[in-house]
VEXGU-764685 format. One record per residue (C-alpha): residue number from 1; residue in three letters; chain; x, y, z. Coordinates in nm, 3 decimals. Layout:
BEGIN
+-----+------+-----+---------+---------+---------+
| seq | type | mol |       X |       Y |       Z |
+-----+------+-----+---------+---------+---------+
| NUM |  ALA |   A |       X |       Y |       Z |
...
+-----+------+-----+---------+---------+---------+
//
This chain:
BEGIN
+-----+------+-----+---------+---------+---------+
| seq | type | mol |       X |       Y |       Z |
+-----+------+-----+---------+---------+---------+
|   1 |  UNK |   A |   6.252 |   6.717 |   9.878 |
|   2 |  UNK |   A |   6.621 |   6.588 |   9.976 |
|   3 |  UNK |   A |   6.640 |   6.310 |   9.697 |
|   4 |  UNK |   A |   6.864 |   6.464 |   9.408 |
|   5 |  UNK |   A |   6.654 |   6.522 |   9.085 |
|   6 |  UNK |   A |   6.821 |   6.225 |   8.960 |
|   7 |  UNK |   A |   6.744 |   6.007 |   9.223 |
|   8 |  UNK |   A |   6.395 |   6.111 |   9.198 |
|   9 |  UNK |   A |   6.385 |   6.004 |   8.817 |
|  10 |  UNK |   A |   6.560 |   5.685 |   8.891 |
|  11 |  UNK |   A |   6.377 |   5.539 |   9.182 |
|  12 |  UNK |   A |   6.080 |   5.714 |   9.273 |
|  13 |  UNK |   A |   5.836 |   5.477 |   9.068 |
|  14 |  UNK |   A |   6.035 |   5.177 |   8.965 |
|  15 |  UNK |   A |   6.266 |   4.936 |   9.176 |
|  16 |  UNK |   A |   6.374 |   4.824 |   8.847 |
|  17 |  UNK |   A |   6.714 |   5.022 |   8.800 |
|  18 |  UNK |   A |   6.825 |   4.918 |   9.145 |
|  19 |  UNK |   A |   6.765 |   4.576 |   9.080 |
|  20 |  UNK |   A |   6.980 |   4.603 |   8.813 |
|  21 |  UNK |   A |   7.226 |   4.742 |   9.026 |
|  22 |  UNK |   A |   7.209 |   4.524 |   9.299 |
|  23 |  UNK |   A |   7.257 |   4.200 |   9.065 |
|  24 |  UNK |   A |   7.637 |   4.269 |   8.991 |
|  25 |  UNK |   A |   7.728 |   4.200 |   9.348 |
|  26 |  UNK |   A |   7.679 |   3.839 |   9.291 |
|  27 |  UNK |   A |   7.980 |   3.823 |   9.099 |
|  28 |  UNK |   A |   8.198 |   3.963 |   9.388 |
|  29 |  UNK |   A |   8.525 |   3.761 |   9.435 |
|  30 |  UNK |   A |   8.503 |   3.777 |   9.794 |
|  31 |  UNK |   A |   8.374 |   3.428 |   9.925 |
|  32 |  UNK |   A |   8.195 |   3.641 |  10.203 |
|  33 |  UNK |   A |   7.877 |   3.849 |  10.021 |
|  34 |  UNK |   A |   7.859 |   4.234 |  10.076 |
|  35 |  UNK |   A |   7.507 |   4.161 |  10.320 |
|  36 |  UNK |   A |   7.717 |   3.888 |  10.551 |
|  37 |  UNK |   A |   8.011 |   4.142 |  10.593 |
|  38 |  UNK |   A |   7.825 |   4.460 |  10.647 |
|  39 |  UNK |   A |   7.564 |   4.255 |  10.877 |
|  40 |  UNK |   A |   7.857 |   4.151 |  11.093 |
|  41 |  UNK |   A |   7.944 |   4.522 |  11.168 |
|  42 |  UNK |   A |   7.592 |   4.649 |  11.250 |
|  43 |  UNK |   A |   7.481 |   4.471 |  11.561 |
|  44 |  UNK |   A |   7.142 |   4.479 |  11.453 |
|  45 |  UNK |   A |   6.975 |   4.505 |  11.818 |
|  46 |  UNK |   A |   6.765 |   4.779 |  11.970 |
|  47 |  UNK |   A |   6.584 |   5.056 |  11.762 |
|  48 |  UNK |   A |   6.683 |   5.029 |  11.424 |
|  49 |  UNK |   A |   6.652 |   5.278 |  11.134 |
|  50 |  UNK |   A |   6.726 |   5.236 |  10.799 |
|  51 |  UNK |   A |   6.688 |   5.548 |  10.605 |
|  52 |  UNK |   A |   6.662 |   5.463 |  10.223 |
|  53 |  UNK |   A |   6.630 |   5.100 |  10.273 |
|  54 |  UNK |   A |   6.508 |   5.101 |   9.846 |
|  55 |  UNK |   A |   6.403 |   4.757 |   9.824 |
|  56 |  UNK |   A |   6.513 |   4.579 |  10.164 |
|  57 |  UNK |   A |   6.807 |   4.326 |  10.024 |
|  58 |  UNK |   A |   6.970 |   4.385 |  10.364 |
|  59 |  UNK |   A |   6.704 |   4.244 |  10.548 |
|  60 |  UNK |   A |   6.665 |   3.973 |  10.301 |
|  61 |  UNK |   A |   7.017 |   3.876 |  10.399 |
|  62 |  UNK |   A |   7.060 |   3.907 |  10.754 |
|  63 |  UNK |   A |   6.931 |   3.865 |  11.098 |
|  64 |  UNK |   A |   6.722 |   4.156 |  11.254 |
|  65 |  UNK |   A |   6.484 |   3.940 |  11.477 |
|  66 |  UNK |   A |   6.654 |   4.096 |  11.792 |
|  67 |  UNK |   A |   6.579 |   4.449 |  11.693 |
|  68 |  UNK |   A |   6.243 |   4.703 |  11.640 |
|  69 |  UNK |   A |   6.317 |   4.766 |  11.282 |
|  70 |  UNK |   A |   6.202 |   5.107 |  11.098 |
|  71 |  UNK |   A |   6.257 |   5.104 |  10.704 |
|  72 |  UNK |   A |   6.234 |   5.399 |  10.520 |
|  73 |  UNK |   A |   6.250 |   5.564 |  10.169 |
|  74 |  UNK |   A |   6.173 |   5.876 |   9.971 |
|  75 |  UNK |   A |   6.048 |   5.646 |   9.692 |
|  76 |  UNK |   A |   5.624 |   5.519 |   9.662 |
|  77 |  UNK |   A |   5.780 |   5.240 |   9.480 |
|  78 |  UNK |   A |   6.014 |   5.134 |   9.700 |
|  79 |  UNK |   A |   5.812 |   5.138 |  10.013 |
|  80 |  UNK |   A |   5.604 |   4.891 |   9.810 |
|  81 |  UNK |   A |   5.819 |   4.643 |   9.758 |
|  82 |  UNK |   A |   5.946 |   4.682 |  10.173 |
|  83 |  UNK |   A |   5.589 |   4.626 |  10.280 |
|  84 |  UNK |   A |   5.651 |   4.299 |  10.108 |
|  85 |  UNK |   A |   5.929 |   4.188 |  10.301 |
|  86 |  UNK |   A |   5.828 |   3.902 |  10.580 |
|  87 |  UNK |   A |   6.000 |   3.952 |  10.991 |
|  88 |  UNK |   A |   5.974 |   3.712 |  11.270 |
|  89 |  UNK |   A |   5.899 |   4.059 |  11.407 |
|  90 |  UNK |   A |   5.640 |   4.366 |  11.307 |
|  91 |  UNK |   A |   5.821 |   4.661 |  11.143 |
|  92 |  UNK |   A |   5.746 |   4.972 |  11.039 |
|  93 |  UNK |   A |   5.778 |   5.115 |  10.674 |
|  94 |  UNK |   A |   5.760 |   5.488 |  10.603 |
|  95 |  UNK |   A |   5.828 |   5.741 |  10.310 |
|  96 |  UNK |   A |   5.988 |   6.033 |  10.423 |
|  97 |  UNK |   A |   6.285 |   6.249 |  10.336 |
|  98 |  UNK |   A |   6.616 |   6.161 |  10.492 |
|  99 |  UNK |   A |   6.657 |   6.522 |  10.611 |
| 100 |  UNK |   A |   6.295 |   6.540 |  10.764 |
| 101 |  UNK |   A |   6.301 |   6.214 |  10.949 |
| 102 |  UNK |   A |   5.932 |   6.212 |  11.092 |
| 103 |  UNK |   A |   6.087 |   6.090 |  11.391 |
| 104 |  UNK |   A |   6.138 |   6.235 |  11.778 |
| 105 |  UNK |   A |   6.484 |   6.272 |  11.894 |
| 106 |  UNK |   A |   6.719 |   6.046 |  12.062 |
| 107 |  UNK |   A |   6.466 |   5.754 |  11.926 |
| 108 |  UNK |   A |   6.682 |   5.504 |  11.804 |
| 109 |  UNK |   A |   7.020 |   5.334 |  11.928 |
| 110 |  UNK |   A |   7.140 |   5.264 |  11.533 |
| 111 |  UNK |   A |   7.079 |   5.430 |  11.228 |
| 112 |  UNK |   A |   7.195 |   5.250 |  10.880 |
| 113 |  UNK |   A |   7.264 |   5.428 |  10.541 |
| 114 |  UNK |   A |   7.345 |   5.152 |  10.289 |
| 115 |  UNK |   A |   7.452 |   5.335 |   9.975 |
| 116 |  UNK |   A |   7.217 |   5.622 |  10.000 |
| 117 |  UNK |   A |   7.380 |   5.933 |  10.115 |
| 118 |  UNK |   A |   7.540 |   6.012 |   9.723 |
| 119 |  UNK |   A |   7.182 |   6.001 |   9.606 |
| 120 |  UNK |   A |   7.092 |   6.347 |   9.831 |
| 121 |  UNK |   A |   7.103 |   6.691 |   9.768 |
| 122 |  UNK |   A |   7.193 |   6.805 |  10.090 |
| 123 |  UNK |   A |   7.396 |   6.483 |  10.259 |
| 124 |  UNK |   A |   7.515 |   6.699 |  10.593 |
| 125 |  UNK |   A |   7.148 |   6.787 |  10.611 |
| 126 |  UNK |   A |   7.055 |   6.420 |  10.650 |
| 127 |  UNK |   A |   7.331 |   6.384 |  10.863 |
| 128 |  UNK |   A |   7.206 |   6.601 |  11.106 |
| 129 |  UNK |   A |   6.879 |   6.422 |  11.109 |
| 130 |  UNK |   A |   7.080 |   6.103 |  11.202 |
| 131 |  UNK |   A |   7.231 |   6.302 |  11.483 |
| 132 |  UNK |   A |   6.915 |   6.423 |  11.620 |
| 133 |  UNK |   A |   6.740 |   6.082 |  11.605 |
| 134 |  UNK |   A |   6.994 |   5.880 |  11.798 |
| 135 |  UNK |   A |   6.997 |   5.808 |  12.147 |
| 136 |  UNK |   A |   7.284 |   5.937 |  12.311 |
| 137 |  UNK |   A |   7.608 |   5.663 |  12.304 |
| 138 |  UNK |   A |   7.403 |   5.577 |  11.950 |
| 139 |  UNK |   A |   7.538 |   5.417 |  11.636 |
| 140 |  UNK |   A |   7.597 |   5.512 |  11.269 |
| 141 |  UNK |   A |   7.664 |   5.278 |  11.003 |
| 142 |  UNK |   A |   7.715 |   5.472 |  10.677 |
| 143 |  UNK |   A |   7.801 |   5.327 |  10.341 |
| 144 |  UNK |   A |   7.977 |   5.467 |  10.057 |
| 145 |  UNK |   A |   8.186 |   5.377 |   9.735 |
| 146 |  UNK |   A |   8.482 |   5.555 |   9.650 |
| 147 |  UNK |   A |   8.551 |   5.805 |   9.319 |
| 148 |  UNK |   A |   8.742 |   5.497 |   9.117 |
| 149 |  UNK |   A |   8.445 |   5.259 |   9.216 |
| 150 |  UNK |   A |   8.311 |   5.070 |   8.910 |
| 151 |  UNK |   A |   8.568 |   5.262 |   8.692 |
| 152 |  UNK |   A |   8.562 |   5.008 |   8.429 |
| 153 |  UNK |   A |   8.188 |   4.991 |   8.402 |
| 154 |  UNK |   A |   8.193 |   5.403 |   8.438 |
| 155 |  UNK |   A |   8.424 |   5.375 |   8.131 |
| 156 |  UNK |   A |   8.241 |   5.124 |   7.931 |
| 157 |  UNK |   A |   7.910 |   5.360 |   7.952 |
| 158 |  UNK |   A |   8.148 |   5.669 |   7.859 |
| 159 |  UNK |   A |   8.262 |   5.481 |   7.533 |
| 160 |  UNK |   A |   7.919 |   5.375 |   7.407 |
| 161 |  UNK |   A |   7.709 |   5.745 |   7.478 |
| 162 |  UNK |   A |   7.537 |   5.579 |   7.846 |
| 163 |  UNK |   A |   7.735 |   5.802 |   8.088 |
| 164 |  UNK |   A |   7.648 |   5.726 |   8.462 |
| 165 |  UNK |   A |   7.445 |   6.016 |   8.592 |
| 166 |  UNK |   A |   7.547 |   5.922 |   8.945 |
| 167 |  UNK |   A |   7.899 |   6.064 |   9.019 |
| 168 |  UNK |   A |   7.899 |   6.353 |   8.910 |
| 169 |  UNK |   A |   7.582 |   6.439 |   9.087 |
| 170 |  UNK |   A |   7.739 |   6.272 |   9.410 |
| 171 |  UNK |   A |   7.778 |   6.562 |   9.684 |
| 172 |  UNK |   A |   7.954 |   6.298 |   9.918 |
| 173 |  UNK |   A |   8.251 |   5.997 |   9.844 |
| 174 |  UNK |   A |   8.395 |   5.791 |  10.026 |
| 175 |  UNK |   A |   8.679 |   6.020 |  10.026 |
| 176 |  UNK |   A |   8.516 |   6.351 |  10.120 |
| 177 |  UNK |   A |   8.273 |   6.168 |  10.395 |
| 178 |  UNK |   A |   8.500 |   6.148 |  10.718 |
| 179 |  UNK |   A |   8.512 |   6.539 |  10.722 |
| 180 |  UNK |   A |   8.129 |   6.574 |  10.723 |
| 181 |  UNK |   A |   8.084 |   6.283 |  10.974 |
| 182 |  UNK |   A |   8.323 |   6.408 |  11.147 |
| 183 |  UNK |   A |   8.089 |   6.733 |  11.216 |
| 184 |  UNK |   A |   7.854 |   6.588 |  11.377 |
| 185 |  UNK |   A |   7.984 |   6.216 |  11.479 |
| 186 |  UNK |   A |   8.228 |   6.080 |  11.716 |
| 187 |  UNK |   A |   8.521 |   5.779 |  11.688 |
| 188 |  UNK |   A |   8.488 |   5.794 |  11.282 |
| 189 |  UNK |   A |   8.617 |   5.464 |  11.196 |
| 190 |  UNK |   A |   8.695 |   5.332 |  10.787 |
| 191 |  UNK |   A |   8.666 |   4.986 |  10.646 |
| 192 |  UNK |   A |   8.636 |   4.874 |  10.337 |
| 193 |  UNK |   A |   8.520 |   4.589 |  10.164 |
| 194 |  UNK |   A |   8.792 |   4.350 |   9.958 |
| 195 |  UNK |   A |   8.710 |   4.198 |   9.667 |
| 196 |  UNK |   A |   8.650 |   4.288 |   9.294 |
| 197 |  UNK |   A |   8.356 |   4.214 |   9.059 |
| 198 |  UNK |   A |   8.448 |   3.920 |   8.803 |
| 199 |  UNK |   A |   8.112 |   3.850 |   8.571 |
| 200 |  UNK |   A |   8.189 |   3.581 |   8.311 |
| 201 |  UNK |   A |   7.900 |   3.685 |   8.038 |
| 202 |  UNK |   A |   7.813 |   4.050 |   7.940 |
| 203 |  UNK |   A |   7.435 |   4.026 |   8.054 |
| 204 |  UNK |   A |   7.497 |   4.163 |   8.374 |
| 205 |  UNK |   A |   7.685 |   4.436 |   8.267 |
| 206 |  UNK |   A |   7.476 |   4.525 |   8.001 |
| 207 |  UNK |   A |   7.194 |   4.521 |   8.282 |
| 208 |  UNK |   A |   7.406 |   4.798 |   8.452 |
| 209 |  UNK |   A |   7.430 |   5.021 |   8.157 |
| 210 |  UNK |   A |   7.086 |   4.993 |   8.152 |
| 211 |  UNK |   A |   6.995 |   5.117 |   8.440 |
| 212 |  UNK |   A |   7.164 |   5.420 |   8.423 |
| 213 |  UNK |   A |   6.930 |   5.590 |   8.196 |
| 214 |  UNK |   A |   6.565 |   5.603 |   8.158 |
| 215 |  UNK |   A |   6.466 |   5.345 |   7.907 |
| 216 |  UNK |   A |   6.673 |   5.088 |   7.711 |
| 217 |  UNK |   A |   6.972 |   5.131 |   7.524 |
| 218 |  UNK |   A |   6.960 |   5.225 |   7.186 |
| 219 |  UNK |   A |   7.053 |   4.913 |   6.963 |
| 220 |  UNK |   A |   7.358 |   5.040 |   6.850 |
| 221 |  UNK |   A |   7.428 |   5.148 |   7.198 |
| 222 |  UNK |   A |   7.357 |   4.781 |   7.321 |
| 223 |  UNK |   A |   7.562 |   4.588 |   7.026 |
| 224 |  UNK |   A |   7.837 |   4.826 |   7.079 |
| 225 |  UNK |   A |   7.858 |   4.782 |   7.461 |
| 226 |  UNK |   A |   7.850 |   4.404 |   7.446 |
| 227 |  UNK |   A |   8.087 |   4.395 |   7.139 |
| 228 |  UNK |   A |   8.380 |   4.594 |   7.395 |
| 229 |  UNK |   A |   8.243 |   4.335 |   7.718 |
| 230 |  UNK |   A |   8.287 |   4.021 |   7.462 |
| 231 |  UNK |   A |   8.630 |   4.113 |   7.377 |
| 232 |  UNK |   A |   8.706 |   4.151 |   7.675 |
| 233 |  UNK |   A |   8.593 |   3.826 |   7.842 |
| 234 |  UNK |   A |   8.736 |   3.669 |   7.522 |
| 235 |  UNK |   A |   9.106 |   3.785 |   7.618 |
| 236 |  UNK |   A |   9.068 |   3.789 |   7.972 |
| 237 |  UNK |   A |   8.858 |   3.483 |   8.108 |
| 238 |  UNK |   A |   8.584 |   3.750 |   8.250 |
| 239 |  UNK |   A |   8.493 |   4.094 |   8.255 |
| 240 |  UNK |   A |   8.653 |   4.218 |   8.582 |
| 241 |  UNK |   A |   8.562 |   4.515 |   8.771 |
| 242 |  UNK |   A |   8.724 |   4.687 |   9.036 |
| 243 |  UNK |   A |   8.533 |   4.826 |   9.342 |
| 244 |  UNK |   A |   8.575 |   5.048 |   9.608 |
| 245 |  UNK |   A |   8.300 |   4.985 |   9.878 |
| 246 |  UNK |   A |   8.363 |   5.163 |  10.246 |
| 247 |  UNK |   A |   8.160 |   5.119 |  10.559 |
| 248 |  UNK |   A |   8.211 |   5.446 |  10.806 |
| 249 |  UNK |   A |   8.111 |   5.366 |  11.167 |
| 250 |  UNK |   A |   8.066 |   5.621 |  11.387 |
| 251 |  UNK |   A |   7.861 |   5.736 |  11.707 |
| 252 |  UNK |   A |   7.679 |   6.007 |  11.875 |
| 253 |  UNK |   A |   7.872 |   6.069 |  12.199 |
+-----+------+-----+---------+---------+---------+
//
């Protein structure tokens, strides 16, 4: 299997963590959400395939009723919660491994990888497999956060004994990913998303810490963390974290 080890122990049978996860973009302090902006930049029309779609927030979000949509994910639990998800349009969900798409080739005319690739063993593999599965003149939307992403939160977790297990198991950044597109993928192109994360009360953040390990924080763990997050919101209006979100585009030419 392609998931990292520590993927496999986050996701494979809960949602849960990346719920978690996914809450803290609500505080973003750009006026446009994460979904609107990267939906803007997908053209969502033609063959679609999302590979590690976890639990389908995109689609939640945005307008794919012009498109034959394929979700996927290495995770039982999240394929679950996609088969949930109600289109004007039938889709289809599957679990598979992003580097053994069960998929012909030249099938689709855009692939999407929201946040997924750092979660992989073997990212150029899965590359690859987006290379063979697009049509020719086909489209790759890749996204990816940056080293200093969530430094404050990474920091936080360091202080209190919850260390994120995510970075340093990362084989791909944002700042090592347009050399490997760049393998396989034509007219590489970099944007990335302005804002910052501003939560007024520690609950989400807490939530974060949270989900980086496999059960709850210790107690002391917990009162410690939101003794450092209430001091902080106490001197500074909010608890604010910095970000470092990038959408590569790129196609097969």
């Amino acid at each position: 299997m392609d998931p990292s080890k520590q993927a496999i122990s986050q996701y494979a049978n809960t949602s849960d963590r990346l719920a978690l996860r996914v809450a803290i973009l609500s505080y973003d302090t750009n006026p446009q959400t994460w979904y609107s902006w990267l939906g803007e930049r997908l053209h969502v029309v033609g063959d679609v395939l999302e590979v590690g779609s976890g639990t389908g927030e995109l689609w939640r979000r945005i307008d794919s009723s012009h498109a034959r949509l394929t979700l996927t994910d290495f995770s039982p639990a999240m394929c679950e919660k996609l088969r949930e998800l109600r289109f004007p349009q039938a889709i289809s969900v599957k679990q598979c491994d992003a580097a053994a798409l069960p998929f012909p080739d030249a099938r689709f005319d855009l692939v999407i990888a929201n946040h997924m690739l750092y979660h992989l063993d073997d990212p150029e593999a899965a590359l690859g497999e987006f290379f063979r599965v697009l049509r020719p003149g086909g489209r790759l939307r890749v996204a990816l956060n940056g080293r200093d992403h969530i430094e404050e939160l990474l920091a936080l977790g360091a202080a209190v004994g919850r260390p994120s297990p995510i970075l340093d198991a990362a084989r791909v950044t944002a700042e090592t990913a347009p050399g490997l597109l760049g393998k396989y993928f034509g007219d590489v192109n970099v944007e990335r998303f302005p804002g910052e994360f501003d939560v007024p009360d520690p609950g989400p953040v807490l939530g974060y810490l949270t989900s980086w390990g496999d059960g709850a924080m210790a107690v002391e763990q917990e009162a410690d963390a939101r003794a450092l997050v209430e001091e902080r919101i106490a001197r500074e209006g909010s608890f604010r974290i910095r970000k470092n979100m990038v959408l590569f585009s790129a196609s097969k030419l």
